[in-house]
C-alpha positions in Angstrom: 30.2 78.0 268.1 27.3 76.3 265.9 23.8 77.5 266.8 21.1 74.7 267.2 17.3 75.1 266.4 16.9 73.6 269.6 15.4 74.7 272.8 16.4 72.3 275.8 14.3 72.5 279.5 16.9 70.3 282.0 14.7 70.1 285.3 16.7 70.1 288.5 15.6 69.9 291.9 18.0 70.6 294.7 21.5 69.2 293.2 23.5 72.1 292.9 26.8 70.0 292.2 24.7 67.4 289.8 23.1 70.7 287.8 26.7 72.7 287.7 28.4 69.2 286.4 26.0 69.0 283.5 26.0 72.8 282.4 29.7 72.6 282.5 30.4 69.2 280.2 27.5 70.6 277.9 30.5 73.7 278.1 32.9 72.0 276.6 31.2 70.9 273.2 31.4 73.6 270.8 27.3 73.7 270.3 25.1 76.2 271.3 21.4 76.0 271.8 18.6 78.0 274.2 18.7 76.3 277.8 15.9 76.6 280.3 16.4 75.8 283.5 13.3 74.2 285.0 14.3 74.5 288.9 11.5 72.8 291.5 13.7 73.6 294.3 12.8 75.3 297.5 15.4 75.9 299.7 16.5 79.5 299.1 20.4 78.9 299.1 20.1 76.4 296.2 17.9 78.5 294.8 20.4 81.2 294.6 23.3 79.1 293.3 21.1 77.4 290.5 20.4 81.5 289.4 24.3 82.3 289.6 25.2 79.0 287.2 22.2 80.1 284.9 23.7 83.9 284.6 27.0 82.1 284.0 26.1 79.0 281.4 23.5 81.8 279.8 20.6 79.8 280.5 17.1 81.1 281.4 16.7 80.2 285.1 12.8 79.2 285.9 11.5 78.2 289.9 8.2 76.6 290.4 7.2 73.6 292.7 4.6 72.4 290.2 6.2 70.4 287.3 3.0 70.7 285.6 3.8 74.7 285.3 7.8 74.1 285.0 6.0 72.1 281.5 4.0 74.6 280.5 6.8 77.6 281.1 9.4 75.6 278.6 6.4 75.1 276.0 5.8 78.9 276.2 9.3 79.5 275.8 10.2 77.1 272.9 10.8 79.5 269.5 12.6 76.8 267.8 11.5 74.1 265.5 13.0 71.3 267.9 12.7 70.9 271.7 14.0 68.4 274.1 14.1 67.8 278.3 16.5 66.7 280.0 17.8 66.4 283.6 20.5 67.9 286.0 21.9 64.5 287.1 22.1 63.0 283.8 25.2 64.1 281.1 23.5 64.9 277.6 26.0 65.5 274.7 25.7 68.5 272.5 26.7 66.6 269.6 23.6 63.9 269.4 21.2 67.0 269.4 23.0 68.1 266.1 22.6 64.8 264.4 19.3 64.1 265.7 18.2 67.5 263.9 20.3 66.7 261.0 18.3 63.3 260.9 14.5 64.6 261.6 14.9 67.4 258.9 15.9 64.1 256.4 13.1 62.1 257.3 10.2 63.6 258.1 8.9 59.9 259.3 9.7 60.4 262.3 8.6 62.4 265.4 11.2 61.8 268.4 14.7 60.4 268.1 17.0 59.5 270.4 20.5 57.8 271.0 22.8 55.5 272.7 22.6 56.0 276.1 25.6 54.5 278.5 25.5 54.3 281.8 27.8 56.1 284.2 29.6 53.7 286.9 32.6 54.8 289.4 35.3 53.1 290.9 38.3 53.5 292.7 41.8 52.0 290.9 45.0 52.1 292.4 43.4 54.8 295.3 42.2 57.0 292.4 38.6 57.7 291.5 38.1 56.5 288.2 34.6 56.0 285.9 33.4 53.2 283.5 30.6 52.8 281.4 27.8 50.0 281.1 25.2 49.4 278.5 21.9 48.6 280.1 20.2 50.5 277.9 21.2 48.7 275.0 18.3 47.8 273.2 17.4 49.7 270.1 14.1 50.8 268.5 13.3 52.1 264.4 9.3 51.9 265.1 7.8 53.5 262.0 5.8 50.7 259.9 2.6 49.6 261.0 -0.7 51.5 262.1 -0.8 53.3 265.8 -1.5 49.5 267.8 1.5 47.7 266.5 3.7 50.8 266.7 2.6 51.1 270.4 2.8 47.9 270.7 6.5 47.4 269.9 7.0 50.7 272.0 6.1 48.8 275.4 8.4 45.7 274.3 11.8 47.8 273.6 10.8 49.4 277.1 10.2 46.5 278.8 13.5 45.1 277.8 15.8 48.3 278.6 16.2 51.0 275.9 16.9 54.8 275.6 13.5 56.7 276.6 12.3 58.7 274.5 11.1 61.6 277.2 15.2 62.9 276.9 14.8 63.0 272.7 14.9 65.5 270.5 11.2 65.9 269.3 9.9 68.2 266.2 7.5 70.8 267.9 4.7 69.2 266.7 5.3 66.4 268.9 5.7 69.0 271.9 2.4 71.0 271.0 0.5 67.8 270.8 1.9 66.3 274.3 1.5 69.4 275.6 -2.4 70.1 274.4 -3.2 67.2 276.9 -1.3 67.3 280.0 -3.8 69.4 281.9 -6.6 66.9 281.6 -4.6 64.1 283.6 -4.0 64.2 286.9 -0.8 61.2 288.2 2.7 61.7 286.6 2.6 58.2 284.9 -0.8 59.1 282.8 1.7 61.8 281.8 4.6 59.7 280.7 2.2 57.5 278.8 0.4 60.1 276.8 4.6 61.2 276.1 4.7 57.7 274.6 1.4 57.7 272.7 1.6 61.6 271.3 5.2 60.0 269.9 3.5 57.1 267.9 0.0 58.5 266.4 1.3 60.3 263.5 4.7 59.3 263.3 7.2 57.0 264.3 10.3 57.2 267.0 14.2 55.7 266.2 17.0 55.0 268.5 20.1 56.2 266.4 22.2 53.4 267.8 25.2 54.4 266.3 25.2 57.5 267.9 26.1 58.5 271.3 22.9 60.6 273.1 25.1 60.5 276.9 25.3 59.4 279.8 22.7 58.2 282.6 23.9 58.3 286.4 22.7 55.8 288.3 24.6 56.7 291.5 22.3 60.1 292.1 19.2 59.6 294.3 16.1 59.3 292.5 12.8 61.2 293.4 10.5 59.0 294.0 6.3 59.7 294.1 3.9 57.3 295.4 1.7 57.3 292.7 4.5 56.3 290.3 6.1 53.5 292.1 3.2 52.0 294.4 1.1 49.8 291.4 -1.8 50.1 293.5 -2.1 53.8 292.6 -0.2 53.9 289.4 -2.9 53.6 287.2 -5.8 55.7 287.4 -9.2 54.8 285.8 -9.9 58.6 285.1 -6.6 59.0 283.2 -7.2 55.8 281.6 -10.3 57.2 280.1 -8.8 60.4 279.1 -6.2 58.7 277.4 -8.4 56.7 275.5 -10.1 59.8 274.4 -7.0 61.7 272.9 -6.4 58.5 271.2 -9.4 58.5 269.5 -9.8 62.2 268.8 -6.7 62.4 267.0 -7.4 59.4 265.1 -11.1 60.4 263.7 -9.8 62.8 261.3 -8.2 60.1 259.6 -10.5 56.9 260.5 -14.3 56.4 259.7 -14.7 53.0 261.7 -15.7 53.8 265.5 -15.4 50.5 265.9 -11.9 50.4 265.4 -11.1 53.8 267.3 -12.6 52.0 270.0 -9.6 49.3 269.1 -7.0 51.7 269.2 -8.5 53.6 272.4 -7.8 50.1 274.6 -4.3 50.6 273.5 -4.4 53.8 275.8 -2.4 51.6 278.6 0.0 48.5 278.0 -3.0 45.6 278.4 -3.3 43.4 280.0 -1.2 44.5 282.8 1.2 42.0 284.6 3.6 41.6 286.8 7.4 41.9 285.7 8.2 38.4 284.9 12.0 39.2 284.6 14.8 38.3 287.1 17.4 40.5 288.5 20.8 38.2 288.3 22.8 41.3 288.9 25.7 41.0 291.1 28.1 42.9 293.2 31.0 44.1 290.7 34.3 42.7 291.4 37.5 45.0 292.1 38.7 42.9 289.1 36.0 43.3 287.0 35.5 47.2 287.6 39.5 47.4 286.2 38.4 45.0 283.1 35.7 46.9 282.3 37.8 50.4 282.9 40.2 49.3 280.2 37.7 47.9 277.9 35.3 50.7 277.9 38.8 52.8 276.3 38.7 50.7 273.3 35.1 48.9 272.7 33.1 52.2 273.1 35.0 54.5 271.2 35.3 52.1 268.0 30.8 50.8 268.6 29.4 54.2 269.3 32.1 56.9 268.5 32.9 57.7 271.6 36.1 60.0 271.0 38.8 60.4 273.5 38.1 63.9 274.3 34.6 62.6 275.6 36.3 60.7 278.1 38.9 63.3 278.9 35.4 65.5 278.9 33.6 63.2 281.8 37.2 62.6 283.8 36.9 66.9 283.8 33.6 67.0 285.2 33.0 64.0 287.2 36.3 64.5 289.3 37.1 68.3 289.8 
C-alpha cells in the first residue's frame, strides 16, 4: 500500500452509516495516508461507534463540539507536507490525493488543487437500488495569472457558476498554516470560508484538475444548516469584514509599497458589490426514463471523460448498497 504525505481531517457529526460508508470505500483503494477524525457529535452511542470505526480504519478519532477546536486539533496534528478536509457524507477517492501531490510538487504555482467532482444520485430500476452520477459541478478553474483582485475575482465567478470547492483540496501546508493563523480573529462560519478562499489566492494560485476524478458529493444526506450562514441578513458581518481586509493587507505589505493600492486589494475582502442571485432554478423532477438513460450513459461517458474505471463503480455499488 503506497504511503501519501498527506494528512486528511474528514469532520462527521452524527452519521455513523454516512462516516463508516466513506472510511470503507477510501478501504478499497490501495493508498494510505494519516486520517483524523474530526467528530462534533454528542450523543454518546454514536460517539462510541465513530471510536470503534476509527480503531478499525486506523484513524485518529477526535470529539469536540467547537469546529473552531476540531480546526485547530487537525493543524496540530498535520506532520506532512500536504493536508486536506473532508466530510463523512461525501466519497473522496484516494487516488486524486496522489495526483494532486504528484501535481503541486511539479508546479510550485500553485497553492490548493482540486478535481472533478460528480454528484451522487439513486434510483430504483427494475425494483433494485441502483446509483447514477450528475455533473453540477462541472465548471473548471486554472486561476494563476494576474495580481490577488483578478485572481479573486475569477474565484467568485467559477463559484457562482457551480465548481469543485476548494475547502475539500489538497493544499501545501503553507496554505494550511496561513488559513489557520487567522481563524481565531473571526467570529461567523462564512468569514471563515472566505478567508479559505482568500489565504488560497494571495501568494499563489488554485486549479481544478478536470481530467481527474476528486469523488463524489451526496446530495441526498441532510445538510447542517447555521443561521448565520444561510439567513443573508446575518451572513456578513462588518467586524469580520474588517478583519478580512486586514489579513489582506498584512500579507500584501511585504511585497507592495503603495497603501493606496492595499487599500484596493483590502475591498476585495468580500465579493462587492453584493447582489442577489440573478440565476433561475429550471430543475425538474427526474423522469423513471430519464433516471435509466442517465444509469447507462453514466457506464460509458464517465469512464472515457474523467477516467472513471469500472472498479470505481463496482467500488460505490459496494458501499452505497451493503
Amino acid at each position: 500500500m503506497t504511503e501519501l504525505d498527506l494528512t486528511v481531517g474528514m469532520y462527521t457529526y452524527h452519521r455513523n452509516k454516512l462516516l463508516e460508508r466513506h472510511l470503507e470505500f477510501l478501504s478499497l483503494h490501495p493508498y494510505k495516508f494519516k486520517l483524523i477524525l474530526l467528530d462534533g457529535s454528542s450523543d454518546v452511542d454514536c460517539i462510541s461507534n465513530n471510536k470503534k470505526l476509527a480503531e478499525k480504519y486506523g484513524a485518529i478519532h477526535f470529539v469536540e463540539s467547537s469546529t473552531l477546536k476540531r480546526m485547530h486539533f487537525f493543524f496540530e496534528n498535520v506532520t506532512t507536507s500536504f493536508a486536506a478536509w473532508s466530510a463523512d457524507d461525501d466519497l473522496f477517492s484516494p487516488d486524486f490525493y496522489s495526483k494532486a501531490i504528484d501535481f503541486l510538487k511539479s508546479d510550485d504555482r500553485y497553492s490548493v488543487v482540486t478535481g472533478k467532482l460528480m454528484t451522487l444520485h439513486y434510483a430504483r430500476i427494475k425494483g433494485i437500488n441502483s446509483f447514477y452520477l450528475g455533473n453540477f459541478l462541472s465548471n473548471s478553474y486554472d486561476i494563476v495569472e494576474g495580481d490577488f483582485v483578478e485572481r479573486i475575482i475569477r474565484r467568485d465567478q467559477v463559484y457562482a457558476n457551480g465548481c469543485p470547492p476548494t475547502f475539500y483540496g489538497v493544499r501545501r501546508y503553507d496554505n494550511l498554516a496561513m488559513f489557520m493563523k487567522y481563524i481565531d480573529k473571526l467570529t461567523r462560519g462564512s468569514a471563515m470560508e472566505r478567508l479559505e478562499g482568500i489565504s488560497n489566492l494571495l501568494f499563489k494560485g488554485m486549479k481544478c484538475l478536470d481530467t481527474t476524478l476528486m469523488g463524489f458529493r451526496d446530495y441526498s444526506s441532510e445538510a447542517h444548516t447555521a443561521a448565520d450562514r444561510d439567513d443573508p441578513q446575518t451572513y456578513i458581518s462588518d467586524q469580520d469584514a474588517a478583519v478580512l481586509k486586514d489579513i489582506i493587507k498584512s500579507e500584501l505589505r511585504p511585497t507592495i509599497e503603495s497603501e493606496e493600492l492595499l487599500e484596493y486589494y483590502g475591498g476585495y475582502a468580500w465579493k462587492l458589490p453584493l447582489r442577489p442571485a440573478q440565476t433561475v432554478n429550471n430543475k425538474e423532477e427526474t423522469s423513471r426514463l430519464k433516471r435509466r438513460i442517465d444509469f447507462v450513459l453514466n457506464r460509458f461517458a464517465y469512464q472515457s471523460n474523467y477516467g472513471l474505471q469500472k472498479d470505481v463503480f463496482k467500488k460505490l455499488k459496494k458501499v452505497l448498497f451493503r
